[in-house]
N, C-alpha and C positions, 0 to 999 in steps of 0.2 A: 504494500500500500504506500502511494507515494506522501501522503500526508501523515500529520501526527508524529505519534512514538513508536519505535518499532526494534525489536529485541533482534539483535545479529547474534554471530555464536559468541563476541566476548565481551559486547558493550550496547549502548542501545543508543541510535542514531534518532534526532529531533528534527521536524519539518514542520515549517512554517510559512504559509503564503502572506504575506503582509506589505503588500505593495505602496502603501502607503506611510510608511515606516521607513526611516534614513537610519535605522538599529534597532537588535529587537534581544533581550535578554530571558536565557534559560535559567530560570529559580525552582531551584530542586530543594524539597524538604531538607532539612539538616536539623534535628530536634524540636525546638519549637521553632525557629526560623527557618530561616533560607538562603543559602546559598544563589548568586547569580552570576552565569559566567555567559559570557557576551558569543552573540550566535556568528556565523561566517554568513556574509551577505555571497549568494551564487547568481546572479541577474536573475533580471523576471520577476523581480520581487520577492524571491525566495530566499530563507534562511535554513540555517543548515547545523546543526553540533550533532557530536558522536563522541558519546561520555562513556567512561568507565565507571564513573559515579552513579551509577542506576540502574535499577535492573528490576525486576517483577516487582510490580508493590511499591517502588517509590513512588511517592506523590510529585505533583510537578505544576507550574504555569508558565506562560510566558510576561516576558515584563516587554511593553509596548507603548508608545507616544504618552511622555509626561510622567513616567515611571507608572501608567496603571498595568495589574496585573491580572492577567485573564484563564480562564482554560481553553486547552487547545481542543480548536475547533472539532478536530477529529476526533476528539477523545474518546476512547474504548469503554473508560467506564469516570463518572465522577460521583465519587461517595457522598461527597457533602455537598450536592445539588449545583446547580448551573452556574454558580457565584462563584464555587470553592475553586480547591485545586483538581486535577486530573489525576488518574493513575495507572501508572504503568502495565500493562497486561500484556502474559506472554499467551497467546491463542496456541501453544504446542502443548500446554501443561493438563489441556483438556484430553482424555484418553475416547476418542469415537469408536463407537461400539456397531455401528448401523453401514459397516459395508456394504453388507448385504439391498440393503435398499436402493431402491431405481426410483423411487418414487409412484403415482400411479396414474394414469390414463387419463386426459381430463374429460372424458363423456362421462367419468366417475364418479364427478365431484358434487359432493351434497356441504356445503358451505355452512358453517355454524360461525356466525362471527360474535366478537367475545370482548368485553375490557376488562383486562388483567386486574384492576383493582375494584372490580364491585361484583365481579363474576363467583367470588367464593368469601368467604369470612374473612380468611388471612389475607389477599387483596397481593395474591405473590403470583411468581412463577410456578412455585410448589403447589400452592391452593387451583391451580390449572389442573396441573398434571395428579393432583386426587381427584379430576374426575372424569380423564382419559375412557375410563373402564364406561362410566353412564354413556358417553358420549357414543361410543360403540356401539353398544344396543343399543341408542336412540335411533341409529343408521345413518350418522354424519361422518363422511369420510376426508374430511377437511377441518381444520379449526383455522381462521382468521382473526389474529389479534390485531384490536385497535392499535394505534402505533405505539408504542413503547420509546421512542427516545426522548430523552431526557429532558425535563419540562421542568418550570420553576413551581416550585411551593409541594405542597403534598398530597397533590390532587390534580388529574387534570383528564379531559379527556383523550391527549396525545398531540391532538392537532396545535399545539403551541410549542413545540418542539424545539431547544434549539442547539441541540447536539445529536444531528442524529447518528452516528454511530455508536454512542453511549445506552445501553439498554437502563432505562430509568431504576436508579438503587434503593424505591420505595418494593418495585416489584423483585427485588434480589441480582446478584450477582453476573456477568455475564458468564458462568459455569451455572447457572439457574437459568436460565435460558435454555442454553445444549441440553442441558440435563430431559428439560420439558419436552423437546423437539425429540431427542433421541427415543426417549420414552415415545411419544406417538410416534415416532416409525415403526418402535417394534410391536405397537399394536394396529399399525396399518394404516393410519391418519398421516393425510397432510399436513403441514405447518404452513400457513402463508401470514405476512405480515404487511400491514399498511403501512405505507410508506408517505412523507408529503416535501414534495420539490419545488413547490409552488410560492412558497413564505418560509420563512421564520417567525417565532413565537413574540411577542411585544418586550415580554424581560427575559436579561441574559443575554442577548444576540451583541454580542460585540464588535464583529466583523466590520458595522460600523467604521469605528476606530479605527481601526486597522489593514481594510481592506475594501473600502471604499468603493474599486470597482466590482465588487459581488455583483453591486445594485446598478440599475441603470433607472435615471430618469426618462428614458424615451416611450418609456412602457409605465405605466398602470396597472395595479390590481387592488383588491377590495383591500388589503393591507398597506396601499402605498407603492414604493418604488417596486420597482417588479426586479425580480434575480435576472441578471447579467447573462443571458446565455448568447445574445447578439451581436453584442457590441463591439468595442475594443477589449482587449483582454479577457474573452469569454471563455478562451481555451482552459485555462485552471478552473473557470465555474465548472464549466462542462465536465470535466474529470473528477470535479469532486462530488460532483453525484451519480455519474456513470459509476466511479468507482464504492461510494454507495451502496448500490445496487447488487454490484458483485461481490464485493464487503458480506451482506447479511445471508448471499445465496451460497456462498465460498464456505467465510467463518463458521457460519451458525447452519449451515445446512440447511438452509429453508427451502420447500418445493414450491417458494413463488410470491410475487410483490403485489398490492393492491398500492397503484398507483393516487394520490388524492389530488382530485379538483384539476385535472390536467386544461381544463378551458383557460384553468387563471396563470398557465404557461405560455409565457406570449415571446415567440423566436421566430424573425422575419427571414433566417439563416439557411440554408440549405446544406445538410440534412439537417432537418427539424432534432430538437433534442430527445424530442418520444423516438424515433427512429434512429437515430442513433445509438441509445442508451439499450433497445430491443437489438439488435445488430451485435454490439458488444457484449450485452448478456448473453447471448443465446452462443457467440463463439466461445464465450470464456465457460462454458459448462459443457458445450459440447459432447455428446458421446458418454456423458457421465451418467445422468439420469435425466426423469420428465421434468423440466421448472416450467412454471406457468406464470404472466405477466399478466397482469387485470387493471383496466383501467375506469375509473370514474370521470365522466365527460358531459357535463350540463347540455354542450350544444351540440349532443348526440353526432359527432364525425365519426365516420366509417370509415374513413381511407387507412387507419391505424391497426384495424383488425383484420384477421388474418393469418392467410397459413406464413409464417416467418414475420408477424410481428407481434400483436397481445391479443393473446385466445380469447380474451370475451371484455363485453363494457356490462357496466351496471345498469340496469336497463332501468331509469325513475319511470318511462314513462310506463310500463306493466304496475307500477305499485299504485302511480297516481289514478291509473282508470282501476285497478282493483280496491283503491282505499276509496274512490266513489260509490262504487258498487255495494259496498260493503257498508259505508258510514250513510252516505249523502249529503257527506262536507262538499261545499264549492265554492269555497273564498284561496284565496290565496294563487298558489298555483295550479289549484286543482279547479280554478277557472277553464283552465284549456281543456278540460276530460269532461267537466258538465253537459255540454252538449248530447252527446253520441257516450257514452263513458264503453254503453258492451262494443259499440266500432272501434273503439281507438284500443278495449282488451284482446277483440279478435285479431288487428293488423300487428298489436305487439306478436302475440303467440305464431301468426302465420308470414312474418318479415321482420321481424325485431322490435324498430323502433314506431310509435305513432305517429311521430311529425319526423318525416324525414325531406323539412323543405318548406312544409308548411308556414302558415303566419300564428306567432304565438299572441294570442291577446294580452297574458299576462305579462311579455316581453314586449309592451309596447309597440305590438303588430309585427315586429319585426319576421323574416323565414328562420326557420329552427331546423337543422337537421337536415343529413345527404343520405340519401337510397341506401337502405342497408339489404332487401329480400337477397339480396346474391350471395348473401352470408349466411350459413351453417346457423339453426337455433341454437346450438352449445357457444356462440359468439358472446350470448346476453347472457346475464347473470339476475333471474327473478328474485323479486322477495316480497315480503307483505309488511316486512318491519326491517328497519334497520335505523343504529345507532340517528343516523338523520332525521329519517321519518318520526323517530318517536323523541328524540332529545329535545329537534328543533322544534315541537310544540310545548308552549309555556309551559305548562306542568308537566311533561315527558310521557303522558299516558299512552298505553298502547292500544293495539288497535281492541285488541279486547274489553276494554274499557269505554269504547264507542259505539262499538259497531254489534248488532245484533248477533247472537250465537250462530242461528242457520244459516246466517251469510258470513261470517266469517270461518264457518266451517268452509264453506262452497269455493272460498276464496281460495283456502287451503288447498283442498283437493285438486283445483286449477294448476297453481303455481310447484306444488310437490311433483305432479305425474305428468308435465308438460315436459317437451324435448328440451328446453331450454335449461342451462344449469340453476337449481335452485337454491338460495341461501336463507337459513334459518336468523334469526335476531335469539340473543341467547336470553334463555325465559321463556321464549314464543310457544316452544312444544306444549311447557304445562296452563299456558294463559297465566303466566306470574300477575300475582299481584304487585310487584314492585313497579312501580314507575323508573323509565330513566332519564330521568333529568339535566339540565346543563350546569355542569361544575368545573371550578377552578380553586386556584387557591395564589393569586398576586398579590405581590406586596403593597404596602400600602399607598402608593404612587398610583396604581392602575384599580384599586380594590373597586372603589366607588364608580369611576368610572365605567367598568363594565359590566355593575351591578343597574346601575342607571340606562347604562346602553342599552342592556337586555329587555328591560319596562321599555324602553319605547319604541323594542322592533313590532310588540304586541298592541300598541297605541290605537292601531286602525281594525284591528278588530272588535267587533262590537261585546262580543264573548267573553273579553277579558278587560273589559271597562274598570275592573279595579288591580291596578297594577300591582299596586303594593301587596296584593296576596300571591303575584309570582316569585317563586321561591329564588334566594340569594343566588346567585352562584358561587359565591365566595362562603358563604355557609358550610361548615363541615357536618350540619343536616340534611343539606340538598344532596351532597355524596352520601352519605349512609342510607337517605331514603330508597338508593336508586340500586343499594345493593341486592343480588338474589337475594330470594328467602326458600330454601331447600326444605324447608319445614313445613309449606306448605303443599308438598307433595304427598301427603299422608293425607291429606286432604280429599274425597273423594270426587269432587267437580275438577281438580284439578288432574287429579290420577286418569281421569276420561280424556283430557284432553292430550296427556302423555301417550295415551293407549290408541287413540286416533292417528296423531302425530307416528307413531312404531310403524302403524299398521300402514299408514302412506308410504312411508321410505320403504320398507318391508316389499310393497309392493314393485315400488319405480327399480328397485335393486335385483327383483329377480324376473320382473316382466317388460320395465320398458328400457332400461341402459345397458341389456346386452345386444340389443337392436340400434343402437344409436351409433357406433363407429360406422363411417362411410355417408352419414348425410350430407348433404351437400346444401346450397342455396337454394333455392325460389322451388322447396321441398312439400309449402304447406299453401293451402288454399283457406278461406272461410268466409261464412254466413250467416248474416243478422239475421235470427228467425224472426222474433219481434220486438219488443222495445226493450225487453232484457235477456233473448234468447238469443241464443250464441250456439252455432257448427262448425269444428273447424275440424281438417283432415292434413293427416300428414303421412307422407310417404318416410319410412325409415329406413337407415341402413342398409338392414338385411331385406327390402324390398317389402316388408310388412306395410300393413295401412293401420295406422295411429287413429281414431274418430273421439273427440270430444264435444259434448251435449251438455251447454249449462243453462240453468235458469236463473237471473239472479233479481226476477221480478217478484214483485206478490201475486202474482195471478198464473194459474196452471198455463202449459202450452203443450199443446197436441202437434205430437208429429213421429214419423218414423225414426226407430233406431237401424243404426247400419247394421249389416252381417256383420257375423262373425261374437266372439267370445266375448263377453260383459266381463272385464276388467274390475271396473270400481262401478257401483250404484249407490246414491247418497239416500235413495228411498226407492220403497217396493213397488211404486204406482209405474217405475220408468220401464219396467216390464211388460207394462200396457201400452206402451209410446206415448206415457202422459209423466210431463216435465213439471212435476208439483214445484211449489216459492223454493227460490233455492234450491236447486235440485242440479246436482251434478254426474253424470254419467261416462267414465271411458268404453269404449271398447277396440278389440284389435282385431286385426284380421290379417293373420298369418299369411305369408306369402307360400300358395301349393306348392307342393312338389318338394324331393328330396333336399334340396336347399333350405328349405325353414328352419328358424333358428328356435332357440328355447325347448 
């Protein structure tokens, strides 16, 4: 790794990008102080020492413009939070146990995403990995952790980052980590982690200081100057997140990135930095095992996905016409889906996106979105909840919490048993009652401020007219609200919804995802039956015919069911070809002859 600290066989050599810096000093613990011995200037901005004074486990900063002193940006691990010092880590002293793994297939992937610090009691790496084993029998063959680097206070949801190769040392160690990953390999689980390239976190971020051109003024994002990937001197930006990348897919063995918010990546550059960063991953692992690349993309582009570059996007707009259906919210952004909400679920399910071009009204009429049907339904990545959908509502409530029972059953059975890869929100199987909430924890500089911010994104909703009952985000009530509560699985309304949830994965596992290798684009057709009936057909894989029948109306719909084997029935009347409220139906129909799979 070209940055940071990095342990050779006799001494451990220091890197430094600090282009804005005429000197830049290495202060290495020495009892209670510190030691500082003046770095080699090597052009480009870079600085350079190779001590024999340090080795595993010494702490360290760099001293920069005006004698402050920082941690290094790259840092592996920082005990005492984003302010402190850095510490030395040697990545060889971890013993990998998981040769044997290749990783697994991604027409596989049942996605459980997850935040390290409200997901179990202890709020660790370890409280993850006690509960590998549930995760297994729930039938999720992936875990996606919210981001883990290293964030200021003691609490956060990740996206305030500002160290990202520091796995955060509220949730343990970076040997707590490996530990976690290797573990779900050897029980058959993916590890993918969120990643965000987009910003830096408000405190902490010093680069500032020191490196001036990270950012560039020529660009904008919701946070201000935008990261430097265009400009002049964009070549070190660009490596230090490319490398990044290869960093936590390398180090830490992980089968794959969820990329955050890649719209608010703005490079006018050729190759764009999503393409490149896919280009470089995928050579640097090469031949090894399966890694998978995942991107999150508000203004649904397609040109990114793809056989050789990221297997699939988040698809909001399947959640925002399912959380219509389901609730019968239509403020917000779920303006665009009121309309038509079963058309724009059928066009997700049978071409990806719903607006692939269209005019978004919510987005001040502007066209949203380029042609995705040519692309493979495992491109999109479904859900009915996620850390967004349910944080980003003022009091964090889930969709269980809105939406009636037999339509958010119905909702399920959609998004679990469709071609598309489906991801869980963690909680979602047993309908938790925990809310999850937006929390932080800044210091007292930024406390207020985006306590106040947060009251006035909800200003214009009528619903939340009294602000002051949205909860703090700075609260360390609004975090413990939002953790699991595994106790209320003994709970019998919630053990039903566990036992639904089994029985869906259960099914997609041994009746529709060994038919999914080999599908291809513009696979699936569908058809509004009436204002909330829905047809949609898909040709699979192994030449099979997929058929899904939903009703997500209050009023019965009569019509034919297709041949072939009834799959899933959400009610006994669908055997009459009558589609009761809510009523969801798969069935399949095997492709003749000695070729049929299953």
């Amino acid at each position: 790794m070209p940055y940071g600290a990095e342990i050779t066989e006799q001494d451990v050599r220091f890197r430094l990008w600090a282009p804005s810096c005429e000197q830049v000093g290495l202060c290495l613990a020495k009892g209670r102080g510190e030691r500082v011995l003046p770095m080699n200037a090597c052009g480009g901005g870079w600085f350079e020492l190779i001590s024999s004074e340090a080795g595993a486990g010494t702490r360290y900063r760099f001293e920069v413009n005006d004698g402050l002193r920082v941690p290094d940006p790259a840092s592996r691990f920082n005990p005492e939070d984003v302010h402190g010092a850095s510490e030395v880590i040697n990545p060889a002293e971890f013993a990998w146990q998981d040769g044997a793994w290749r990783g697994r297939p991604w027409e596989e992937a049942v996605i459980y995403e997850l935040h390290v610090g409200t997901f179990s009691p202890e709020g660790t790496f370890a409280g993850v990995m006690a509960r590998l084993d549930y995760l297994v029998e729930l039938g999720v063959t992936a875990i996606e952790l919210m981001p883990v680097a290293d964030f200021p206070g003691a609490r956060n949801w990740g996206y305030d980052g500002v160290l990202p190769y520091a796995p955060d040392s509220r949730y343990g160690r970076p040997h707590d980590l490996k530990t976690l990953v290797q573990a779900a390999h050897s029980k058959g689980l993916m590890v993918l982690l969120d990643v965000v390239y987009n910003h830096f976190g408000p405190e902490g971020n010093y680069l500032y200081v020191y490196a001036k051109k990270f950012f560039t003024e020529h660009h904008h994002t919701p946070w201000g100057a935008a990261i430097n990937f265009d400009g002049a001197d964009s070549r070190d930006v660009r490596e230090f997140f490319i490398h990044n990348a290869l960093y936590w897919l390398q180090e830490y063995h992980l089968d794959g990135l969820r990329l955050d918010a890649v719209h608010a990546i703005v490079d006018d550059s050729e190759p764009h930095i999503l393409a490149e960063l896919a280009e470089r991953v995928y050579a640097g692992v090469s031949g090894e095992r399966e890694v998978h690349l995942i991107l999150e993309n508000d203004i649904n582009t397609a040109r990114y996905l793809g056989r050789g570059k990221y297997v699939a996007q988040w698809n909001d707009d399947i959640h925002h016409a399912l959380h219509v259906l389901a609730t019968d919210e239509r403020d917000g952004y779920y303006m665009d889906y009121a309309d038509e909400p079963i058309r724009h679920l059928g066009r997700c399910l049978a071409e990806g996106f719903a607006y692939q071009g269209e005019v978004s009204a919510y987005r001040g009429h502007a066209a949203r979105g380029e042609p995705s049907a040519n692309l493979p339904p495992q491109a999109f990545v479904s859900f009915l909840q996620s850390h967004d959908q349910t944080g980003n509502r003022a009091f964090g409530e889930r969709i269980t919490h809105i939406g009636s029972e037999p339509a958010v059953r119905a909702a399920t059975a959609v998004y679990l048993l469709a071609p598309s890869i489906p991801m869980l929100f963690m909680g979602e199987e047993f309908a938790a009652k925990s809310p999850f909430q937006f929390f932080c924890d800044f210091g007292e500089e930024l406390r207020e401020a985006v306590t106040q911010g947060r009251r006035r994104e909800f200003a214009k909703f009528t619903r939340f007219s009294n602000l002051g009952a949205i909860p703090d985000p700075n609260a360390a009530e609004t975090f413990l609200a939002s953790k699991i509560d595994w106790d209320s699985l003994h709970n019998d309304a919630h053990a039903r919804w566990l036992a639904y949830y089994r029985g869906l994965l259960k099914l997609r596992r041994e009746v529709i995802v060994p038919r999914l290798p080999g599908m291809e684009g513009r696979s699936a057709r569908f058809e509004v039956l009436a204002p909330g009936g829905l047809r949609v057909q898909w040709k699979l894989g192994d030449g099979s015919t997929l058929w899904l029948l939903a009703n997500f109306s209050r009023e019965s719909i009569r019509t034919a069911l297709p041949a072939g084997q009834t799959v899933f029935a959400s009610s006994e009347e669908a055997a009459k070809s009558i589609l009761g409220p809510f009523c969801v139906v798969w069935t399949l129909e095997p492709l003749a002859g000695p070729s049929q799979a299953g």
